[in-house]
RONU-628762 format. One record per residue (C-alpha): residue number from 0; x, y, z. Coordinates in Angstrom, 1 decimal, padded with zeros to 4 digits. Layout:
BEGIN
+-----+--------+--------+--------+
| pos |   east |  north |     up |
+-----+--------+--------+--------+
| NUM |      X |      Y |      Z |
...
+-----+--------+--------+--------+
This chain:
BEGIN
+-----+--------+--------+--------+
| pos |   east |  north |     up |
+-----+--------+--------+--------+
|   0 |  127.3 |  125.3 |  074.4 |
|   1 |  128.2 |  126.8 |  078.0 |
|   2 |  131.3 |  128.0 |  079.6 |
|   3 |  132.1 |  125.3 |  082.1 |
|   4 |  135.4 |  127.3 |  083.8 |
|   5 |  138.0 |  129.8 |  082.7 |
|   6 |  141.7 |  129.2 |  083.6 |
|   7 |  144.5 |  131.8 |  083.6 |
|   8 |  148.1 |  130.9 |  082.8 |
|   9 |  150.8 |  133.2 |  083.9 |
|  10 |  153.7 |  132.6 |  081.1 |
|  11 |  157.6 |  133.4 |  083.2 |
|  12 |  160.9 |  132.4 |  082.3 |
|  13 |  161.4 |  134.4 |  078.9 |
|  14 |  159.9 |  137.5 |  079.6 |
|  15 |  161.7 |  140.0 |  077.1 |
|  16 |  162.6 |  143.8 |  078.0 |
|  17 |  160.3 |  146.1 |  077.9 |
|  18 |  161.9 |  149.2 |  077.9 |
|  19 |  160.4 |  150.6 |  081.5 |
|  20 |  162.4 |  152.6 |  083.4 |
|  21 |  161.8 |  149.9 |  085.6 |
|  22 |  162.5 |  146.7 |  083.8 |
|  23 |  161.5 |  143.3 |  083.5 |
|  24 |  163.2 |  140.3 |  084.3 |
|  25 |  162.8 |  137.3 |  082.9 |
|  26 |  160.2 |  136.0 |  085.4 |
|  27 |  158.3 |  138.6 |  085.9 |
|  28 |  154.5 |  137.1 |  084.3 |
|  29 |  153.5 |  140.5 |  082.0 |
|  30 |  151.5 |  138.4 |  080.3 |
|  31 |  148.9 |  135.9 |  080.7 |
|  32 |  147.1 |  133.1 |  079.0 |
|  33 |  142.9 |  132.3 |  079.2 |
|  34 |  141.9 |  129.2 |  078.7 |
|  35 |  137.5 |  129.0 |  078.2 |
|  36 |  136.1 |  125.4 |  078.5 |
|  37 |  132.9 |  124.7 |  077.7 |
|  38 |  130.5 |  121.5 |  078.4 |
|  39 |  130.8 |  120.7 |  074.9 |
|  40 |  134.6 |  119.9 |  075.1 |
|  41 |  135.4 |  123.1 |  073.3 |
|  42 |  138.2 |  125.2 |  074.0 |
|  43 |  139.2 |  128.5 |  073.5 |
|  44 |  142.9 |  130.6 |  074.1 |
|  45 |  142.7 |  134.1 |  074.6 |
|  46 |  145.9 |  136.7 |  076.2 |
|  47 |  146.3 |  139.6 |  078.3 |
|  48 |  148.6 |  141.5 |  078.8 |
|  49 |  148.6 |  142.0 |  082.4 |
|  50 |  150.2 |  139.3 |  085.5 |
|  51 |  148.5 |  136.2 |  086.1 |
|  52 |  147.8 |  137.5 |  089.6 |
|  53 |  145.8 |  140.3 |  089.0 |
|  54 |  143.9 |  138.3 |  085.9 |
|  55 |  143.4 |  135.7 |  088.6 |
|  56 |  141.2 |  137.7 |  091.4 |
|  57 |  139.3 |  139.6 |  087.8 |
|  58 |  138.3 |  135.6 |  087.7 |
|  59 |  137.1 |  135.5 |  091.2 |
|  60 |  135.2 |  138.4 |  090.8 |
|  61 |  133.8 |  137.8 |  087.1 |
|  62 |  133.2 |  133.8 |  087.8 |
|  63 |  129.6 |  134.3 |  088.9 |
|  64 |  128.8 |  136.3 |  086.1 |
|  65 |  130.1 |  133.7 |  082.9 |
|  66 |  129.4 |  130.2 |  084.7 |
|  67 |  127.4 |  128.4 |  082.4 |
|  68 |  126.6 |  131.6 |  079.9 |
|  69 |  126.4 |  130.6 |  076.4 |
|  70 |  130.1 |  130.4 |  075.1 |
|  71 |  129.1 |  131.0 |  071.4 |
|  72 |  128.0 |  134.9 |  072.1 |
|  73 |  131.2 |  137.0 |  072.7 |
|  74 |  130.0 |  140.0 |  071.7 |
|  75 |  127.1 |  139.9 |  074.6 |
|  76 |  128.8 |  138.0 |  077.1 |
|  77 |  131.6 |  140.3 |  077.3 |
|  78 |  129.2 |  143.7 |  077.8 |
|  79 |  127.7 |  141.4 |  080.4 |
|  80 |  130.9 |  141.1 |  082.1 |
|  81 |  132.1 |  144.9 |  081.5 |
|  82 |  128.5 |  146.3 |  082.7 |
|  83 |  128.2 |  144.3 |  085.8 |
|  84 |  131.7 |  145.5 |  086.9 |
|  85 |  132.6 |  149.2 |  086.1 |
|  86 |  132.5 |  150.4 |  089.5 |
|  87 |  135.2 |  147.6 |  090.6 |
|  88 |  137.9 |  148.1 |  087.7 |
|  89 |  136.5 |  149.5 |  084.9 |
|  90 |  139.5 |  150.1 |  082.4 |
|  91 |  141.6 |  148.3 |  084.6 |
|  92 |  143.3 |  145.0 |  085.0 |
|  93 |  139.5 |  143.7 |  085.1 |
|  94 |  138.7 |  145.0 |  081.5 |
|  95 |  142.0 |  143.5 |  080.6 |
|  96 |  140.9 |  140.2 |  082.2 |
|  97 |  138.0 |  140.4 |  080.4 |
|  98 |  139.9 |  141.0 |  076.9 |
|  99 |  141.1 |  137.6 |  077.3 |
| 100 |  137.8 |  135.8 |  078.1 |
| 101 |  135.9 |  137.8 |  074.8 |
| 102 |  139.1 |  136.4 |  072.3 |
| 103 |  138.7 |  132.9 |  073.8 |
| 104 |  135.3 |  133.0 |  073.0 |
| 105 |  135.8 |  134.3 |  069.1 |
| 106 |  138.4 |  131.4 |  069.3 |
| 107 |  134.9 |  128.9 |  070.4 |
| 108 |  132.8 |  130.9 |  068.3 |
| 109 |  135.2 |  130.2 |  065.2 |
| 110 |  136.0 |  126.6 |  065.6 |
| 111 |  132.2 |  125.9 |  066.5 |
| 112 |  131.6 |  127.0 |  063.1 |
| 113 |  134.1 |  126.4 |  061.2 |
| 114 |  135.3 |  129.6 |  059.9 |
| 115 |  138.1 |  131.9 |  061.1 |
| 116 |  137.1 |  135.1 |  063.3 |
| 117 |  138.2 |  137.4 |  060.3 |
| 118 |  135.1 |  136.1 |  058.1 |
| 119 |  132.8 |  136.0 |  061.2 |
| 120 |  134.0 |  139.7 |  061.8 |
| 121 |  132.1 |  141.1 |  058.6 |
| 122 |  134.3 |  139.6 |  055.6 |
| 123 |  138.3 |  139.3 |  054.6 |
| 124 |  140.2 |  141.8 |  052.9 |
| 125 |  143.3 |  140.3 |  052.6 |
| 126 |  144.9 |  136.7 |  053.1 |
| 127 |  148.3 |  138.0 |  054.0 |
| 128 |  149.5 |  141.4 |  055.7 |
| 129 |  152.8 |  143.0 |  056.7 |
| 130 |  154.4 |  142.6 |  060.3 |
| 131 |  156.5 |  145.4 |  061.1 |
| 132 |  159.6 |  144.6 |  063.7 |
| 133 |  158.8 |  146.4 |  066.7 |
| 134 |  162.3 |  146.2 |  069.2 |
| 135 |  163.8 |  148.7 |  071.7 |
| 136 |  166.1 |  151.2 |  070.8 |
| 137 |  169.8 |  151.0 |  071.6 |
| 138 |  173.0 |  153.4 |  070.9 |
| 139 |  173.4 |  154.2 |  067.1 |
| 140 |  176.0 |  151.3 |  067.0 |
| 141 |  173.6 |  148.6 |  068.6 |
| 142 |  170.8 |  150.0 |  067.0 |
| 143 |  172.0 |  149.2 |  063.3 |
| 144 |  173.4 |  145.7 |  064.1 |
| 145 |  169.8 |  144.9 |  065.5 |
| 146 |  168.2 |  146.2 |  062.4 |
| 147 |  170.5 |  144.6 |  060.3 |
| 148 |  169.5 |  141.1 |  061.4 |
| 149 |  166.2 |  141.5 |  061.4 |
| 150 |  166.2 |  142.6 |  057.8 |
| 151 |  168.6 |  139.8 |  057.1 |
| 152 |  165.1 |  137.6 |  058.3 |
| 153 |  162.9 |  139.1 |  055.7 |
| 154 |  161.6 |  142.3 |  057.5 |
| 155 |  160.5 |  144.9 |  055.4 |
| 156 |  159.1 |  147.2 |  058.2 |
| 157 |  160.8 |  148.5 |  061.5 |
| 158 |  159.3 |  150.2 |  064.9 |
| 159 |  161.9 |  151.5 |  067.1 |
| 160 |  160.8 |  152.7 |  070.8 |
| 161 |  161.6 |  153.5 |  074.1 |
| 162 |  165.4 |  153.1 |  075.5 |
| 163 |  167.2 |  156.4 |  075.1 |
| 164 |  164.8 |  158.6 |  072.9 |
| 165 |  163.9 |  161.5 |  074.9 |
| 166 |  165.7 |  160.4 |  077.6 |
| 167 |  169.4 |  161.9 |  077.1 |
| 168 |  169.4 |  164.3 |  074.3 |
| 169 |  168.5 |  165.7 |  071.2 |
| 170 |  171.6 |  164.9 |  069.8 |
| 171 |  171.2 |  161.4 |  070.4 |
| 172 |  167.3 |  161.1 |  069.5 |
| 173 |  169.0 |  162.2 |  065.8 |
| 174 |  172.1 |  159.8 |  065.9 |
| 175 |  169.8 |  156.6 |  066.4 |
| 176 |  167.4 |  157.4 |  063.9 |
| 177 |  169.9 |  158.0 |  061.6 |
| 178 |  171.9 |  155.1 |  062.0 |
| 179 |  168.4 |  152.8 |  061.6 |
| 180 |  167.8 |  154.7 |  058.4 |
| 181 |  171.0 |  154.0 |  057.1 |
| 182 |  170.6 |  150.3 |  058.5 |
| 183 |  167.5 |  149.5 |  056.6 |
| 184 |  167.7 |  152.0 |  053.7 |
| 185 |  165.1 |  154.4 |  051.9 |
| 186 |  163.1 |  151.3 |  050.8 |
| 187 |  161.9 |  150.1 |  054.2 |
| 188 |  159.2 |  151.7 |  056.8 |
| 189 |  160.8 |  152.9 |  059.9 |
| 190 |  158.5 |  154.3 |  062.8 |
| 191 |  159.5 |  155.4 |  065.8 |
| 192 |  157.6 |  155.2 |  069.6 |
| 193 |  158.8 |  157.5 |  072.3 |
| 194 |  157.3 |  155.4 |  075.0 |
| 195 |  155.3 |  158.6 |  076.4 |
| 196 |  153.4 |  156.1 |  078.9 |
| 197 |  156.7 |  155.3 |  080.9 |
| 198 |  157.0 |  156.3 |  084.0 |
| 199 |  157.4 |  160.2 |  084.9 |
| 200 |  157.3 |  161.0 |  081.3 |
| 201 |  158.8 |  164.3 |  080.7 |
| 202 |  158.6 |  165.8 |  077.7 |
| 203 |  156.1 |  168.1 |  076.5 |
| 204 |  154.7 |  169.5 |  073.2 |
| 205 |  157.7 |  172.0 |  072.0 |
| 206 |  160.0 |  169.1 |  072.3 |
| 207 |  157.9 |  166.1 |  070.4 |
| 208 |  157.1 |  169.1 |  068.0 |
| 209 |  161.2 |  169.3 |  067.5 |
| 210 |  161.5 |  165.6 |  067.5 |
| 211 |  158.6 |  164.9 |  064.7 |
| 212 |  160.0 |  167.1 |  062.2 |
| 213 |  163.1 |  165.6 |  063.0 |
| 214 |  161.5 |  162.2 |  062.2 |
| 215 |  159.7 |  163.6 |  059.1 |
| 216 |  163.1 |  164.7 |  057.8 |
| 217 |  164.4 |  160.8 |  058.0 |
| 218 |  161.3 |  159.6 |  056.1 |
| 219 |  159.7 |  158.2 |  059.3 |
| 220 |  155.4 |  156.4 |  058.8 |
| 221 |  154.9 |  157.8 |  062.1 |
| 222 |  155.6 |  159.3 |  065.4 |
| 223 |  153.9 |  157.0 |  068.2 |
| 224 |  153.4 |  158.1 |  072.1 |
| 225 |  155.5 |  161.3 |  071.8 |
| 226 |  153.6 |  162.6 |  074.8 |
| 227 |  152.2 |  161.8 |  078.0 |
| 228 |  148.7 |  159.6 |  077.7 |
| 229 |  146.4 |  162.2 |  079.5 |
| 230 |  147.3 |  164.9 |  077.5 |
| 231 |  144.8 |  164.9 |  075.3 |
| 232 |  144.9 |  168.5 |  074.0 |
| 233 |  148.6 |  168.5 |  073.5 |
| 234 |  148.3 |  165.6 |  071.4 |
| 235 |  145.7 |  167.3 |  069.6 |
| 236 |  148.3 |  170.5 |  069.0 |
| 237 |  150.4 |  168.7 |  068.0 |
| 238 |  148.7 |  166.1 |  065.2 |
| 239 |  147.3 |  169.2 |  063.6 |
| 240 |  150.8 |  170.9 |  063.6 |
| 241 |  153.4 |  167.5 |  062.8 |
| 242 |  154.5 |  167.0 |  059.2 |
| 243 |  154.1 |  163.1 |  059.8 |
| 244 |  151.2 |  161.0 |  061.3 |
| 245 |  150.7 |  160.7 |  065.2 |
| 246 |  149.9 |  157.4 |  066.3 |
| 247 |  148.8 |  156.5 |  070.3 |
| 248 |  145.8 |  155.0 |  072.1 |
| 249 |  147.7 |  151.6 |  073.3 |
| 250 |  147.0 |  152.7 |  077.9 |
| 251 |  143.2 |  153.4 |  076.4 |
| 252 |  140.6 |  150.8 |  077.2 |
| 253 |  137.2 |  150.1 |  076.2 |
| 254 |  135.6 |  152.2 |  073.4 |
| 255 |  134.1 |  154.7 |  075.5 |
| 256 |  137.9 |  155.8 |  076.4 |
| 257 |  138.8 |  156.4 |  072.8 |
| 258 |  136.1 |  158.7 |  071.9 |
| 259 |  137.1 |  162.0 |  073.2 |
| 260 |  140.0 |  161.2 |  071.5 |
| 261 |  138.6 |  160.5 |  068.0 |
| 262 |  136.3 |  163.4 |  068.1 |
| 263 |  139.2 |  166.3 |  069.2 |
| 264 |  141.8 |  164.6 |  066.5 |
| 265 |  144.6 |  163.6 |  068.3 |
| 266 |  145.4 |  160.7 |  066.4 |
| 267 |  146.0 |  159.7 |  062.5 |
| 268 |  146.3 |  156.2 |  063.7 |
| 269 |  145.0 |  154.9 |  066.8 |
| 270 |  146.5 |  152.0 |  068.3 |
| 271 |  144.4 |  149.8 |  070.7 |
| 272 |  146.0 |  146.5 |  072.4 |
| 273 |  143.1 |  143.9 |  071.5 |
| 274 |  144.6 |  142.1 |  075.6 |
| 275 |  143.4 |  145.4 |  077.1 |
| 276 |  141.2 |  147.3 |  075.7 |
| 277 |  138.0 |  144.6 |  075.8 |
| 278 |  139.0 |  142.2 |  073.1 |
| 279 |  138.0 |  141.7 |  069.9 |
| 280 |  134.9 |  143.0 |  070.4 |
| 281 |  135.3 |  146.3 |  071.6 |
| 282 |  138.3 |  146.6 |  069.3 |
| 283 |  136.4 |  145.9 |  066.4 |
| 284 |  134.4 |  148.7 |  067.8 |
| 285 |  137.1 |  151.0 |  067.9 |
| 286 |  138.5 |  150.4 |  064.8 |
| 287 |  134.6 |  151.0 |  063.1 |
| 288 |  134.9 |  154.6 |  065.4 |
| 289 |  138.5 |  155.2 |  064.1 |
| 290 |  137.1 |  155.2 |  060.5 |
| 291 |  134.3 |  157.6 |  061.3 |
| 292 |  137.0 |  159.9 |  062.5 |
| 293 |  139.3 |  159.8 |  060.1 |
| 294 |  142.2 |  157.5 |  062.0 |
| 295 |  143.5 |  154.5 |  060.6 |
| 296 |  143.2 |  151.5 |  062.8 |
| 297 |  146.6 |  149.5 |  063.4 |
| 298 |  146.9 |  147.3 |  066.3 |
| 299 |  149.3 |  147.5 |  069.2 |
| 300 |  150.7 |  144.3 |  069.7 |
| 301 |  153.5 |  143.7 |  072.6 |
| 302 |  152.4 |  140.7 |  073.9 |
| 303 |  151.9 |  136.9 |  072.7 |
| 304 |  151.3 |  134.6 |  069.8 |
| 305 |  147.6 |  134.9 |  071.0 |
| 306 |  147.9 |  138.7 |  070.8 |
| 307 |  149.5 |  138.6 |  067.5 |
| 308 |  147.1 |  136.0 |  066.0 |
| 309 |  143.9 |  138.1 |  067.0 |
| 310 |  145.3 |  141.0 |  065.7 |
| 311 |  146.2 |  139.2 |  061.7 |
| 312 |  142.3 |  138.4 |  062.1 |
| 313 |  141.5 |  141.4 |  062.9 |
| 314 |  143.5 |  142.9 |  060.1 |
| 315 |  142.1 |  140.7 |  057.7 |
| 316 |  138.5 |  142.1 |  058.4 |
| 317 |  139.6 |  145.9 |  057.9 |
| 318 |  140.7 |  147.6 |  055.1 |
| 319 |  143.1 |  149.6 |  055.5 |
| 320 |  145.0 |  147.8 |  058.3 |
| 321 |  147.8 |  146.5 |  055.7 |
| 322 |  150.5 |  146.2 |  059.0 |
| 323 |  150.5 |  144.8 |  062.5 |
| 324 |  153.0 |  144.9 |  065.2 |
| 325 |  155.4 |  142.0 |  065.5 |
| 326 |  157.2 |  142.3 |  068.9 |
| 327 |  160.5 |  140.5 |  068.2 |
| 328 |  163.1 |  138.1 |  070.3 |
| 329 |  159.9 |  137.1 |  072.3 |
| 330 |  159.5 |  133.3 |  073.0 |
| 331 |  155.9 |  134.1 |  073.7 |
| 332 |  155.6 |  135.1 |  070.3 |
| 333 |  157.7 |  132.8 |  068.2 |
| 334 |  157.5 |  129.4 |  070.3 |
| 335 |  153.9 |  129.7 |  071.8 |
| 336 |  152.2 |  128.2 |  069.0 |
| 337 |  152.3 |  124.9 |  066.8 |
| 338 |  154.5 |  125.7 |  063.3 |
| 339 |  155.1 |  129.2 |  064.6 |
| 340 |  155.8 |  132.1 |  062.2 |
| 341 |  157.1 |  132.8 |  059.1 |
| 342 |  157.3 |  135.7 |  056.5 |
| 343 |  157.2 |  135.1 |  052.8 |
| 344 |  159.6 |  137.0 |  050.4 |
| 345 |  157.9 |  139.7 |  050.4 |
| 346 |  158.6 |  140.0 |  054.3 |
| 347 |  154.4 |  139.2 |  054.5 |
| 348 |  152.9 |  137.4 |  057.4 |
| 349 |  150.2 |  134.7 |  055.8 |
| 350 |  146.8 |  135.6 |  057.8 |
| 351 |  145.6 |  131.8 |  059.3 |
| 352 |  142.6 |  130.6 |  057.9 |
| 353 |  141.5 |  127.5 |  059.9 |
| 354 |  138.6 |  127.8 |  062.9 |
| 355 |  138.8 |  130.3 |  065.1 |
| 356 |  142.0 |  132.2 |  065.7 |
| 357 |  143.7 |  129.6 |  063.6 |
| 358 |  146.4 |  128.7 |  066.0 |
| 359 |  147.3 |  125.9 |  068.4 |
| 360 |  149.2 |  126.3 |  071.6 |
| 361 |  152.7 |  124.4 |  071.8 |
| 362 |  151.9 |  122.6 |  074.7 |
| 363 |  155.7 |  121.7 |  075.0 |
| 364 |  156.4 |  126.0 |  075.0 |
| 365 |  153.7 |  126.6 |  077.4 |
| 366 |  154.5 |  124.6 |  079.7 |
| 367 |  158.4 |  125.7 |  080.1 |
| 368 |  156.9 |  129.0 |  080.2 |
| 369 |  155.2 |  128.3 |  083.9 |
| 370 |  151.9 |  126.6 |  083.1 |
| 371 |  153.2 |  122.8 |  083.8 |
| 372 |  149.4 |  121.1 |  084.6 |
| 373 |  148.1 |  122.8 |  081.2 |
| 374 |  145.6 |  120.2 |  079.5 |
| 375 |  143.8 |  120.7 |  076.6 |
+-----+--------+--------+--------+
């Protein structure tokens, strides 16, 4: 079974906030869509998280190097891809091109055999696992009524990022993560994401050493990109000095990236985005390297229903990753596929167990969202 062409879909029209100092609209394509066909009539769906237009020309480049290679080898196809191409992109909107090609295939790999990428990953740990809410932050105010409805869904975990924190003061960092505590109660997780990658990032260690025992003072899981993502040896500083867990590695791509990282402890939980960092198979890779190092492993996941179902399959086949991201008020998340989502009463997300990634694009969705000749 060969790869006959890749397609990439651009998704515009509901593109949500994403907290950038300089933000989206609406139709600005973030995110992407792969479509792998093979000669057997075999599809696979993969996402990245980067615009159609740049995933595009990685196709051009790329196209010589997958046309007509064997579509049931992911793992070796995609190292292909990634070794014949550092010098031209290497972590770069090419590896994130590539990210979506290697979960397509796992999506072929699965449905040619029947079983769902979890099992083909090395076994399943669990059947079900907890989404946590991940949404911007607003003013105290805004911030609890947002909290409030998504509890009212059946959430029993909360990540609140970006917006304001570290942005205006110290006494408003405190006043929003009070009022979410109160929101959600002592019962709930609350984590909290500074957004250190935005642009012109300005904080340094004294303040996110302020601002995490702050956070450990509210009863806050974690602290999440308190600085900015080159600074290595402050984040190290500061892990070994924080009274709660530091979490980061969502800009790193490819495994290579994450080692220096691992080895000088700058993370308790490392955080890779499966449509950047190489796909599934270099996360999986990762997430081995995280447990040698003592990190737990818990996806980032800001992106689509393709994302977000990689990512359950990839928490099934680890175990300790008991919660992945859920990026909320996202049509590419809650419409993109057949059936969409649902948490049980136990706020759990049920892991999908048919072929592959165990998901079928809503055709309908996909195409409002900008990809009007899709075909499968």
């Amino acid at each position: 079974m060969n790869i006959r062409a890749i397609e990439a879909l651009g998704l515009r029209g509901a593109t949500p906030e994403g907290g950038w100092s300089s933000e989206l609209t609406p139709d600005d394509c973030v995110h992407t869509l792969i479509i792998v066909r093979t000669d057997e009539g075999l599809t696979g769906i993969g996402s990245v998280f980067t615009s159609d237009h740049l995933v595009n020309a990685a196709l051009r480049l790329l196209e010589p190097l997958y046309l007509g290679e064997h579509a049931l080898e992911p793992m070796r196809v995609s190292e292909k891809l990634h070794q014949h191409t550092f010098w031209q992109g290497r972590g770069g909107s090419v590896t994130h091109a590539i990210s979506g090609i290697d979960i397509a295939l796992w999506d072929i790999l699965g449905k040619a055999t029947g079983q769902p990428v979890g099992r083909l990953l090395g076994g399943c740990y669990r059947e079900r696992v907890k989404p946590y809410a991940s949404l911007l932050m607003r003013a105290p105010d805004r911030m609890a009524e947002d909290l409030l409805v998504l509890k009212e869904r059946g959430f029993r975990a909360f990540k609140i990022g970006w917006g304001p924190f570290g942005r205006e003061s110290r006494a408003m960092d405190e006043a929003i993560v009070r009022a979410a505590r109160d929101a959600i109660g002592p019962d709930c997780q609350l984590m909290v994401d500074a957004g250190g990658s935005d642009a012109h990032w300005g904080n340094r260690y004294k303040w996110a050493l302020w601002a995490a025992e702050m956070l450990a003072s509210y009863g806050v899981d974690w602290f999440e990109e308190p600085l900015h993502p080159d600074a290595l040896e402050e984040y190290a500083m500061l892990r070994r000095a924080a009274p709660l867990p530091i979490a980061g590695g969502e800009v790193l791509t490819r495994r290579q990236s994450f080692l220096p990282w691992l080895r000088a402890g700058a993370f308790d939980i490392v955080q890779p985005d499966v449509t950047k960092v190489g796909g599934i198979s270099e996360e999986r890779r990762i997430a081995y390297m995280a447990e040698e190092h003592g990190a737990r492993f818990i996806p980032h996941g800001w992106n689509t229903a393709i994302g977000l179902a990689a990512d359950l399959q990839l928490a099934t086949a680890f175990a300790d990753t008991d919660l992945v991201e859920y990026c909320t008020g996202s049509p590419y998340i809650d419409d993109l596929t057949l059936g969409g989502w649902s948490l049980d009463s136990d706020g759990m997300l049920t892991i999908p167990t048919g072929p592959g990634l165990g998901v079928d694009l809503n055709l309908d969705a996909v195409r409002r969202m900008g990809a009007a000749d899709l075909a499968l």
